[in-house]
C-alpha positions as CSV (number, residue, x, y, z in Angstrom):
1,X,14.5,-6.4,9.4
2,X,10.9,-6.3,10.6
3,X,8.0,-7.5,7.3
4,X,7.1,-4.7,5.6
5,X,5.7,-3.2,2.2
6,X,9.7,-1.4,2.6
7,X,11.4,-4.7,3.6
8,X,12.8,-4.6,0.2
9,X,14.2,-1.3,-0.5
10,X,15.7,-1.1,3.4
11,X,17.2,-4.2,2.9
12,X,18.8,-3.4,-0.8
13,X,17.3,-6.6,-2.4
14,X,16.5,-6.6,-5.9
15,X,15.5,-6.7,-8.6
16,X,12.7,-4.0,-7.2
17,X,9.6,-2.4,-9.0
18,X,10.2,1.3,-10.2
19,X,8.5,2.3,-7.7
20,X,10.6,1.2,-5.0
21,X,13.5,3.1,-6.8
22,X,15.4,5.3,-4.2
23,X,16.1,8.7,-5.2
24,X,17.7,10.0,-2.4
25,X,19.4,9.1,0.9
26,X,19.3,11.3,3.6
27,X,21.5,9.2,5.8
28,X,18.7,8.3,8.5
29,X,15.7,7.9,5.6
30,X,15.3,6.9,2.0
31,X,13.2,8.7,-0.4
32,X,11.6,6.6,-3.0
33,X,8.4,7.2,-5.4
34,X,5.1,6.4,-3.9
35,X,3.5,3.7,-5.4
36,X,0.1,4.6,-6.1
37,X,0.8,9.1,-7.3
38,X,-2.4,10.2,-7.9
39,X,-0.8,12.9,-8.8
40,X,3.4,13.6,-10.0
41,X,6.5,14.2,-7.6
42,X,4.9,12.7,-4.9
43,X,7.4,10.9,-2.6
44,X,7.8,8.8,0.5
45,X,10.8,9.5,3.0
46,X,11.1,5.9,4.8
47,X,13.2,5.7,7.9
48,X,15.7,3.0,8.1
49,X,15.6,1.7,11.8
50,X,11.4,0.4,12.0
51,X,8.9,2.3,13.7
52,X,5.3,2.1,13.5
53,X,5.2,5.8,12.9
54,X,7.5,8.8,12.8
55,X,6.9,10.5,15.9
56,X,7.6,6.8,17.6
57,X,10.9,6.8,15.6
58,X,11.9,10.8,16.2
59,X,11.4,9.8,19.9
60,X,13.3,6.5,19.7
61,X,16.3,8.1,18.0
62,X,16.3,12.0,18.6
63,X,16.3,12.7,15.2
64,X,13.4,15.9,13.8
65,X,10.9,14.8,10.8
66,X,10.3,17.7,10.1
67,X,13.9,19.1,9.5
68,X,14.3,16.5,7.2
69,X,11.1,17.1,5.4
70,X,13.2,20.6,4.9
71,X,16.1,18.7,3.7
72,X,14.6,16.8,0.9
73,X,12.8,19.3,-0.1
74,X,15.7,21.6,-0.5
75,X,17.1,18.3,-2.2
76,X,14.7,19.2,-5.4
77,X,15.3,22.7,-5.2
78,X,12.2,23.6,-3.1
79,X,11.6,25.2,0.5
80,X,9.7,24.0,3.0
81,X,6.9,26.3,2.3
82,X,6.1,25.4,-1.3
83,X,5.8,21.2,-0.1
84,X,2.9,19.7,1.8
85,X,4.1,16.4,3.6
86,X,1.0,14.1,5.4
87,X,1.5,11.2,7.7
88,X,-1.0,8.4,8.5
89,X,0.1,7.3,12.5
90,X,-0.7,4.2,13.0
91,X,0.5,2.6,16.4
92,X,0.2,-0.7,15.5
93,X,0.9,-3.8,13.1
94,X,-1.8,-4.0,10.6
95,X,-3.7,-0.9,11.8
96,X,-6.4,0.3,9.1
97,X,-4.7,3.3,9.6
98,X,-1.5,2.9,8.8
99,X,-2.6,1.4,5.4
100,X,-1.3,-2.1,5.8
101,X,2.5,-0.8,5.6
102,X,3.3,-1.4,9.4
103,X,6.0,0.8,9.1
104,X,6.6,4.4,9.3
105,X,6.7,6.6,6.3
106,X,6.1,10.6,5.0
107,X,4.6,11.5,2.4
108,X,5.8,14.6,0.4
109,X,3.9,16.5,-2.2
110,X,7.2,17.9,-3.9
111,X,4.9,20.2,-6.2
112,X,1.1,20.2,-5.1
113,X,-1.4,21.1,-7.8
114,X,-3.2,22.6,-4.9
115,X,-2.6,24.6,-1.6
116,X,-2.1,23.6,1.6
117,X,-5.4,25.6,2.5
118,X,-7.6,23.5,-0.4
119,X,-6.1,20.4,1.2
120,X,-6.8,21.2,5.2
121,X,-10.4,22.1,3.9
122,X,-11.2,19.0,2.1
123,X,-9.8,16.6,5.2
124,X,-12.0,18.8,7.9
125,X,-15.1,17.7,5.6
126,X,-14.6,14.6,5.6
127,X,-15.0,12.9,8.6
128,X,-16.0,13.5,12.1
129,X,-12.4,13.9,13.6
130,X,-11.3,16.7,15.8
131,X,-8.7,18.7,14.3
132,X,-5.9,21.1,15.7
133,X,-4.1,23.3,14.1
134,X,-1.3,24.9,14.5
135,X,2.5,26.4,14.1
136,X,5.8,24.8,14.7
137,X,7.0,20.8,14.8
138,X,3.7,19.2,14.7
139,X,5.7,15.7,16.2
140,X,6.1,18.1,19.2
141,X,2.5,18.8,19.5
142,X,1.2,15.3,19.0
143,X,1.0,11.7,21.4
144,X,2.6,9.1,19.9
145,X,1.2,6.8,21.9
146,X,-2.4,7.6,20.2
147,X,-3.0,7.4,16.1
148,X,-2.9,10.3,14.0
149,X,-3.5,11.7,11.1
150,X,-0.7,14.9,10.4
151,X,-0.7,17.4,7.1
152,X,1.6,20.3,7.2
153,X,3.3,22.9,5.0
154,X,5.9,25.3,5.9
155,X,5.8,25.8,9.5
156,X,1.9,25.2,9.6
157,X,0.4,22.0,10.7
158,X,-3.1,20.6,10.8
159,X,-3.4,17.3,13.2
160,X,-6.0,14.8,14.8
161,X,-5.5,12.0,16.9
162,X,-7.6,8.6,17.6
163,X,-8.2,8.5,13.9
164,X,-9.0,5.0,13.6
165,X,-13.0,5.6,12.7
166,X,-11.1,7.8,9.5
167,X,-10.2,4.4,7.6
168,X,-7.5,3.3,4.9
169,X,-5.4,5.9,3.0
170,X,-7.3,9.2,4.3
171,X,-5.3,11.6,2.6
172,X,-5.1,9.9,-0.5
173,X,-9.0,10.0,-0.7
174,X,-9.1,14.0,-0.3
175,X,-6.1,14.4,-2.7
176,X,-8.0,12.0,-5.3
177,X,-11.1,14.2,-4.4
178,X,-9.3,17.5,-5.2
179,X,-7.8,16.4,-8.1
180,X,-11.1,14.9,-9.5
181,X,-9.7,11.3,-9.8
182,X,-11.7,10.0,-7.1
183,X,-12.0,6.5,-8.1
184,X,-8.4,6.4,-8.4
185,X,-7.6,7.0,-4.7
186,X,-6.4,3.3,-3.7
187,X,-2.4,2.7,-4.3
188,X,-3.4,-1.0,-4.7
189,X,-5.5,-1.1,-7.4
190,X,-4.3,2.0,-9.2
191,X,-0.7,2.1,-9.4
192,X,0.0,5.5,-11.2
193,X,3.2,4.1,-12.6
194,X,3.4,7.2,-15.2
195,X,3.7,9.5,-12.4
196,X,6.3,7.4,-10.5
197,X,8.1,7.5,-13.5
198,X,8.0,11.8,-14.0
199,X,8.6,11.7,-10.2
200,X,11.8,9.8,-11.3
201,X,12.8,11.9,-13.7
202,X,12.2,14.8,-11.2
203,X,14.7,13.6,-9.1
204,X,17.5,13.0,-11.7
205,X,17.0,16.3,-13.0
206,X,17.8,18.1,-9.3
207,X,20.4,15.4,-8.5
């Protein structure tokens, strides 16, 4: 087991903060709370074998992101089209990008307070990156082998790659933005441990 913020739950130590409580398994990932919900049921799904991103690990072991995005979702009683899921690529050990995690991980908006629309147009105002959009398995459309930043919804995708000028915890930033919490954005320093625990009690309730 490679050091990581996931060492922990991967491993089944404990004791483990609440926010390292899984609440599903989907065989190949765990799903746990995100630590640092700026907003409720918002969670991570975490493969098992490392990576330093997901479309590394889809190509190291055949195995769609995207289907089980679908899976999860369906998990909590939700499609694919009412989720928005975001990934930070990093593509190496302690990249700025990957948010000091070094190891791959999805997030999943299980019930966005916004849409996927409001989102996309927050992220292209921020910084200068060159987005793509698109249709289909973004992981298909992308370079692992470059860093990237990845929101989608349904089958929709929006995606830009060599990212690194975008900083730590992107996404969280625009979410914090949209939500008006925008000193709140960093998992660090604001925990959100009220909204791990709904997230929690989400899950329980569509076990």
């Amino acid at each position: 087991m490679r050091n990581s913020r996931f060492s922990k739950i991967l491993s089944g130590a404990c004791p483990k903060p609440l926010y390292d409580t899984v609440i599903r398994d989907t065989g190949t990932m765990v799903v746990t709370p995100t630590l640092g919900s700026i907003v409720p049921n918002w969670v991570l799904a975490i493969p098992k074998r490392h990576a330093v991103n997901a479309a590394r690990w889809s190509e190291d072991w055949s195995t769609s992101p995207l289907q089980i995005i679908e899976d999860i979702a369906r998990s909590f009683g939700r499609n694919l089209t009412e989720v928005i899921w975001f990934e930070h690529g990093a593509t190496e050990p302690r990249s700025i990008v990957g948010c000091g995690v070094d190891h791959a991980h999805i997030h999943i908006l299980l019930e966005p307070p916004f849409s996927f629309e409001r989102l996309c147009d927050e992220v292209r105002s921020d910084v200068g990156l060159r987005w793509c959009s698109g249709r289909g398995d973004a992981y298909t459309a992308l370079d692992a082998c470059q860093s990237y930043l990845v929101v989608g919804s349904g089958t929709q995708f929006l995606l830009a790659q060599s990212v690194e000028t975008a900083g730590s915890q992107f996404f969280r930033r625009a979410i914090a933005r949209i939500v008006g919490r925008e000193a709140a954005w960093d998992y660090r320093s604001h925990p959100h441990i009220e909204n791990v625990a709904e997230t929690i009690a989400t899950a329980s309730r569509a076990a």
